[in-house]
N, C-alpha and C positions, 0 to 999 in steps of 0.2 A: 890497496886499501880503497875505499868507494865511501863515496858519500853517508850511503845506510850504514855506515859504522863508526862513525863520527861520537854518536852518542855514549855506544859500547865503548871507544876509547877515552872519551872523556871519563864516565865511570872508573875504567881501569887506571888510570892516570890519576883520577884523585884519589881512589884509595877508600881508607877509613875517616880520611877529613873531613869535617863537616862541611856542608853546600857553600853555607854566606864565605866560613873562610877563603874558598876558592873562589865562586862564583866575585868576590871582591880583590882575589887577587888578579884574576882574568880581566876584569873592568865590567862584567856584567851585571845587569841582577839575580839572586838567588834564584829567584821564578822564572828568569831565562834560562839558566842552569839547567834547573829540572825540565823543564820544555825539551831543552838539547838530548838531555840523558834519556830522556821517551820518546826520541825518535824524530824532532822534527827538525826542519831545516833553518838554519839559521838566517838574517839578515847579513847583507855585505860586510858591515859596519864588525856583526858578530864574529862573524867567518873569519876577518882579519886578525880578531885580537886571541879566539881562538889557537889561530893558526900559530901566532905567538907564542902564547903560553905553552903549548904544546910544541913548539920548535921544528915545527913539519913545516915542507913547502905545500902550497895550497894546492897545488900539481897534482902531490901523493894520493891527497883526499878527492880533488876531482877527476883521477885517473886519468891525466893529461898525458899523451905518449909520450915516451922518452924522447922525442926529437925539439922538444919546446920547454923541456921541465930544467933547463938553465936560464929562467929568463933574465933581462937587462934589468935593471934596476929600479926602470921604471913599469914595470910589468905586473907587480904583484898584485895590484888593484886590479888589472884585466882578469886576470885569472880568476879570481873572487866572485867575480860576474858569470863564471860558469856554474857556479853551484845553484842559483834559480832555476836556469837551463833542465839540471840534471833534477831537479823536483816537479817538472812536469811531467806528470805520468802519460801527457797526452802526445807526446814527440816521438817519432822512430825512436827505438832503441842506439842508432848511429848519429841521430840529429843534433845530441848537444854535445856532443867529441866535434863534431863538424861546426857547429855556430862557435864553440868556442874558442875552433884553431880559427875563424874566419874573424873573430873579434880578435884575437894577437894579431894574428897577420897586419891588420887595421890599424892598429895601436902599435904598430914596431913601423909600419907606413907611415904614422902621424907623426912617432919621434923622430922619425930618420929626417922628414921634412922640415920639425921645427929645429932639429938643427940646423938645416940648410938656409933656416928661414921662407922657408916655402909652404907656406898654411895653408894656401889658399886650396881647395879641395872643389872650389864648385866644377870641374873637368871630372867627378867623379857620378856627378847629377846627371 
């Protein structure tokens, strides 16, 4: 599954229901709804609550390789971060698969640290 089909499965998934009742059970507005359902990309905020009601990992939809689509439990919001990525049409074809294993990476770095308590990252400047 790929981003461009987010909309198509939201359609299929609601059904015959009408927009507000879902679009209210999702937590969005109806006019976000229809936005989603013609095609465009969501905000982070959306993408999450999306991914929810639909009961997908955010992975599936931004075709994250199977070596990172079990993430820690603090991860979901990194990955959510890949979907901007994947809507600029102006990036190699490979560049947001690549930013967005480079921002997990990053963010599995950062948890690993504040467990240790080891925040401090300016060695990375």
């Amino acid at each position: 599954m790929t981003l461009l089909r987010l909309g198509a499965l939201l359609r299929e998934r609601r059904g015959g229901r009408g927009i507000r009742d879902v679009a209210n059970e999702i937590g969005i507005s109806a006019a976000t709804l229809v936005r989603l359902e013609a095609g465009r990309v969501p905000d982070l905020g959306t993408f999450q609550k999306i991914c929810s009601w639909l009961k997908i990992n955010p992975a599936e939809i931004l075709d994250i390789p199977s070596g990172i689509s079990n993430p820690a439990p603090t991860e979901p919001a990194s990955l959510v971060a890949a979907v901007h990525l994947r809507a600029d049409r102006t990036l190699p074809p490979g560049a947001a698969e690549d930013l967005a294993q480079l921002i997990l990476v990053a963010h599995r770095e950062l948890a690993r640290r504040r467990e240790k308590r080891q925040t401090d990252v300016s060695p990375w400047f």
